[in-house]
C-alpha positions in Angstrom: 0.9 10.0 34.9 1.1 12.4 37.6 -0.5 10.2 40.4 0.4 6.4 41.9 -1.6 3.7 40.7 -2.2 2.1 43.8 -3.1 -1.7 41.7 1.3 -1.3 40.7 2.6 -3.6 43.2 5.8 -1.0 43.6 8.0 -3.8 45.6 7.6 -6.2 43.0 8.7 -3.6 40.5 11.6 -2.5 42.8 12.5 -6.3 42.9 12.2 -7.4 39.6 14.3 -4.3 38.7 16.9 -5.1 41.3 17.2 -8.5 40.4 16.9 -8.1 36.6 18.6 -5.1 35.8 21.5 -4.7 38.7 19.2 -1.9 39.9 20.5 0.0 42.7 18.9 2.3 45.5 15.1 2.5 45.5 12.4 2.8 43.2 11.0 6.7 43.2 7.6 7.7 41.4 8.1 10.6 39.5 5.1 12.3 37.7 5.7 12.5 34.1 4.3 11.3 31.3 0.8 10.3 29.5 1.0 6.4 28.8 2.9 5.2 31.7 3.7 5.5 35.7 7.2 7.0 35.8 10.0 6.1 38.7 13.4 6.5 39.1 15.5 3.6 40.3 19.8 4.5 40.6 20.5 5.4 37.1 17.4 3.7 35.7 14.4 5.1 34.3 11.4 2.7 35.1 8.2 3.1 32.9 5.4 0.5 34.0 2.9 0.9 30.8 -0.5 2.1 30.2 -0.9 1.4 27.0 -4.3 1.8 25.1 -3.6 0.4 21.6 -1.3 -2.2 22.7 1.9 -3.0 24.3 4.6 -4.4 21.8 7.9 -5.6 22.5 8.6 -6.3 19.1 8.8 -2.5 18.4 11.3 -2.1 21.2 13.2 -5.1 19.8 13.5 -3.1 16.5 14.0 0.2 17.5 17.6 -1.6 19.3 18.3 -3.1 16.1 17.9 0.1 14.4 20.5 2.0 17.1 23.1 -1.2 16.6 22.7 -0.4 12.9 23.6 3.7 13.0 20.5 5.9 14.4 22.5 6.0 17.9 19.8 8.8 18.9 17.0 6.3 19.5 16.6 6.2 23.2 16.4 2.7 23.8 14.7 0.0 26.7 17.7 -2.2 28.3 18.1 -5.7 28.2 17.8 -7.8 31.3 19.6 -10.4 32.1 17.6 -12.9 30.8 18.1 -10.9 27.5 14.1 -9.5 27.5 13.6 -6.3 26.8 10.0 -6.1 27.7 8.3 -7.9 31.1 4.9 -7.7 33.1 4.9 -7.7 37.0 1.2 -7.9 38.4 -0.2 -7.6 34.7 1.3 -4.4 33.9 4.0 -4.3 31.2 7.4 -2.9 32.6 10.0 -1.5 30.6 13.8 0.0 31.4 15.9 2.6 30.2 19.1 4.4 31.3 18.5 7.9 32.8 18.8 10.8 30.9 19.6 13.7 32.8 19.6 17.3 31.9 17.5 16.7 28.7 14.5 18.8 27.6 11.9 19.1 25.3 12.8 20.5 21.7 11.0 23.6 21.6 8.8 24.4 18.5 9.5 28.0 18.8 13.2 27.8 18.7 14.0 26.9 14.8 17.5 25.0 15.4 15.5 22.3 17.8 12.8 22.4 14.8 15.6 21.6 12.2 17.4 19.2 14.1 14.5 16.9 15.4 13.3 17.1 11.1 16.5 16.1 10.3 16.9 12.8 12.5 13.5 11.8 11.7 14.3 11.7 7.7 17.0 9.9 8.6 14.9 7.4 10.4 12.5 7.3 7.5 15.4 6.3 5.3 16.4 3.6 8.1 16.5 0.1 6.2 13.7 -1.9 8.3 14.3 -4.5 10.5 13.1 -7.6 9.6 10.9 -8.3 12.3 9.2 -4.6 12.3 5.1 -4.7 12.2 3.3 -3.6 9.2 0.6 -1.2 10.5 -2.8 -1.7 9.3 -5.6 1.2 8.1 -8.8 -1.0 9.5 -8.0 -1.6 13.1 -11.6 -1.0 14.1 -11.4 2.0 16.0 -13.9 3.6 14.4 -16.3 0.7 15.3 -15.1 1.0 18.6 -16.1 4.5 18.7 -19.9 3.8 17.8 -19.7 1.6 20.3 -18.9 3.7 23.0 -21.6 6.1 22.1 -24.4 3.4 22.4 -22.7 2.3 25.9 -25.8 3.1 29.0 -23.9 5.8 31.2 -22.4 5.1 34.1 -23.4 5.5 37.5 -22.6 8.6 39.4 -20.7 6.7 42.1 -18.1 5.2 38.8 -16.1 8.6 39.7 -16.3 11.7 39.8 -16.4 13.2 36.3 -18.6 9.6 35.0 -21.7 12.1 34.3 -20.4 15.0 33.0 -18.4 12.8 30.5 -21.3 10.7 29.4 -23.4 13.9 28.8 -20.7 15.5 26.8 -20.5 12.4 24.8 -24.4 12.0 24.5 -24.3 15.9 23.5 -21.7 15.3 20.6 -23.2 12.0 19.0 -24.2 13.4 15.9 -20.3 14.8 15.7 -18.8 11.8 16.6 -20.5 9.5 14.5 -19.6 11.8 11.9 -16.1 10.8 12.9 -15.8 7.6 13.1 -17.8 7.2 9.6 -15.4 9.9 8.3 -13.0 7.7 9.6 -13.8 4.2 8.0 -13.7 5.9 5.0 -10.5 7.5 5.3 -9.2 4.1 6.1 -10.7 2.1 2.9 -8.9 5.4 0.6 -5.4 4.8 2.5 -6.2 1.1 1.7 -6.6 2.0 -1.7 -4.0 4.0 -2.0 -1.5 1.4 -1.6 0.7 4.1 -0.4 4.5 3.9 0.5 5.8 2.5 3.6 8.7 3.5 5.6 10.0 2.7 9.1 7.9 5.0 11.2 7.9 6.1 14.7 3.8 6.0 15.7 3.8 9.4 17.8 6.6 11.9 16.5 5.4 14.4 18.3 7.4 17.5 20.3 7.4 15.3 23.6 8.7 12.2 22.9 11.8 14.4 21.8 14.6 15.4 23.6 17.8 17.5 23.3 20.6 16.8 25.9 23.1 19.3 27.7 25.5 18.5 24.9 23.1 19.6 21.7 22.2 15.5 20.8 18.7 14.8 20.1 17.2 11.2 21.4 13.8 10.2 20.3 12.3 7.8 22.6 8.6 6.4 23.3 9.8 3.7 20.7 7.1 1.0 21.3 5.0 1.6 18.7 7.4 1.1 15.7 5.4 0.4 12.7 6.1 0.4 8.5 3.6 2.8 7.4 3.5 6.2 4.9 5.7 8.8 6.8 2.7 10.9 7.3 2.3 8.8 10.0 5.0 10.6 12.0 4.5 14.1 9.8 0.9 14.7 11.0 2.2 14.8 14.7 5.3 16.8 13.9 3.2 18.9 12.1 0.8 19.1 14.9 3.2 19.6 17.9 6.3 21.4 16.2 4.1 24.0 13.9 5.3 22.6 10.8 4.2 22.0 7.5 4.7 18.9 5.5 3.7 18.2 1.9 1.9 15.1 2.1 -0.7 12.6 0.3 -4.3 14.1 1.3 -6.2 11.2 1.7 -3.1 9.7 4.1 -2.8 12.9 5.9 -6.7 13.2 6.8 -6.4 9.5 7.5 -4.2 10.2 10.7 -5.9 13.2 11.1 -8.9 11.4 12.3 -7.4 8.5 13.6 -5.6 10.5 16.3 -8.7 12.3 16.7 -11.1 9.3 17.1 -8.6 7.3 19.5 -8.0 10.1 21.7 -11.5 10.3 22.4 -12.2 6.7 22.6 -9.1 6.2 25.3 -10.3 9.5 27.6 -13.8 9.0 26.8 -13.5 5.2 28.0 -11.1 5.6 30.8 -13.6 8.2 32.2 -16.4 5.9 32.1 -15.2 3.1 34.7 -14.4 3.3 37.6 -12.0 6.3 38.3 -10.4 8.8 41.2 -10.7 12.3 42.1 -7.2 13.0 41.1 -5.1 14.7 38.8 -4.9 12.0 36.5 -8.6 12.0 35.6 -9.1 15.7 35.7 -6.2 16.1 33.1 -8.0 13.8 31.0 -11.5 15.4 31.2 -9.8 18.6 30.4 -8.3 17.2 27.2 -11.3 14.8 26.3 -13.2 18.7 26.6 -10.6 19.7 24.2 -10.7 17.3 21.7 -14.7 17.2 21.3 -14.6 20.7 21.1 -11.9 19.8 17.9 -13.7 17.3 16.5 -16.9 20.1 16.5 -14.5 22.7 14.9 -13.8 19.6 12.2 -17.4 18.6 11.5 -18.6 22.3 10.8 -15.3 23.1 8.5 -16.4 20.0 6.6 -19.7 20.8 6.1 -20.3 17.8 8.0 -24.3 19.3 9.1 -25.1 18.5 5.1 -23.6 15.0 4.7 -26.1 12.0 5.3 -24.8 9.4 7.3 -24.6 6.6 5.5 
């Protein structure tokens, strides 16, 4: 997030992190990142969550034993003290890791970052699972939740200040979107069907969550959404972000296709319809909420989608 959250009680995080983690030096918000409020404590990185399909700790408790096991490039939360690796302060979930300096982004345009990042993530398909790791699910609902949003009375002008233009691009695109999240509940019951394999998956394999340091290692990081599930879980965003091509099972590949999709809009679409700032933040996410209706358009006409009854 690139603005403060002024509901983060930043002393309590500064504490907690002080007394938890032998943090040293103050806490310092830096503006990075989609899902979380970024800050820099000593040689801690601070991430308080903004989670929209969950927080869970039990990812981050696999991901460390999947390091401790070999896959040493999985950029890991710390323990505190108390041996928690996970911990809310004023209902937001907190989470620590060591600083990474120097690191950037692997590029999709320079072919050794492309080969290296496809590389550690077969590796990490091949990972044997922890025992604890979640099974992901096809039906989680979002395509209900979707509908729902779309039959929601629009909000008042004074909720913020891009409530009306986002609940008349929404009202503009029903026919689209409940396209969508039909399209969707029937992706889910073939994946279902499918009975497809599973492997230990990452969630959101995507360019930015991937990082090469000064000395040529990649780390993979944004670990807390650890999952079993078919690998095209993780291909479709590699694909997506990284300009690569992945032979895959169809029916799973338009499966996360349209799951992305149909959550991306439901989390902007949402979070643009309560109360919200004139800020950075929101404008970012009306820019990409434009984006993505304008891609889930560009999806219904390729489908033929104006011809298909709505069942």
């Amino acid at each position: 997030m690139h603005c403060r959250n002024p509901a983060i009680d930043e002393a309590a995080v500064e504490r907690t992190v002080s007394d938890r983690y032998d943090g040293r030096g103050s806490l310092t918000f830096v503006p990075a990142g989609r899902d979380s409020w970024c800050f820099v404590m000593g040689d801690l990185w601070v991430s308080v969550r903004r989670d929209h399909l969950g927080h869970r700790p039990e990812a981050y408790a696999a991901a460390c034993d999947l390091r401790d096991s070999g896959l040493d490039f999985l950029l890991c939360p710390l323990r505190g003290d108390d041996g928690q690796l996970t911990r809310r302060v004023g209902g937001f979930p907190v989470v620590v890791f060591p600083l990474v300096t120097g690191a950037r982004e692997v590029a999709a345009d320079d072919p050794r970052d492309v080969e290296l990042a496809l590389q550690h993530l077969d590796r990490f398909h091949h990972a044997i699972p922890p025992r604890d790791l979640p099974m992901e699910e096809a039906d989680e609902g979002f395509d209900e939740a979707l509908l729902a949003l779309l039959e929601q009375p629009a909000p008042q002008p004074s909720t913020g200040p891009h409530a009306t233009a986002v609940a008349t691009a929404l009202a503009g695109a029903h026919s689209t979107l409940e396209w969508c999240a039909r399209r969707l509940g029937r992706a889910a019951l073939a994946y279902a069907s499918a009975s497809p394999r599973r492997t230990v998956t990452h969630g959101d394999a995507s360019a930015q969550n991937m990082m090469i340091t000064r000395e040529g290692r990649m780390l993979l990081g944004d670990l807390g959404a650890l999952a079993m599930a078919p690998p095209e879980r993780d291909w479709f965003h590699v694909d997506r972000s990284l300009g690569t091509s992945h032979e895959s099972d169809p029916s799973i590949r338009d499966f996360y296709r349209l799951r992305w999709l149909v959550t991306e809009i439901l989390e902007y679409g949402s979070a643009l319809q309560r109360p919200h700032a004139d800020d950075e933040d929101a404008a970012q996410m009306w820019r990409e909420l434009q984006a993505l209706l304008a891609d889930a358009s560009s999806l219904w006409a390729r489908e033929g989608a104006t011809r298909e009854l709505l069942t």
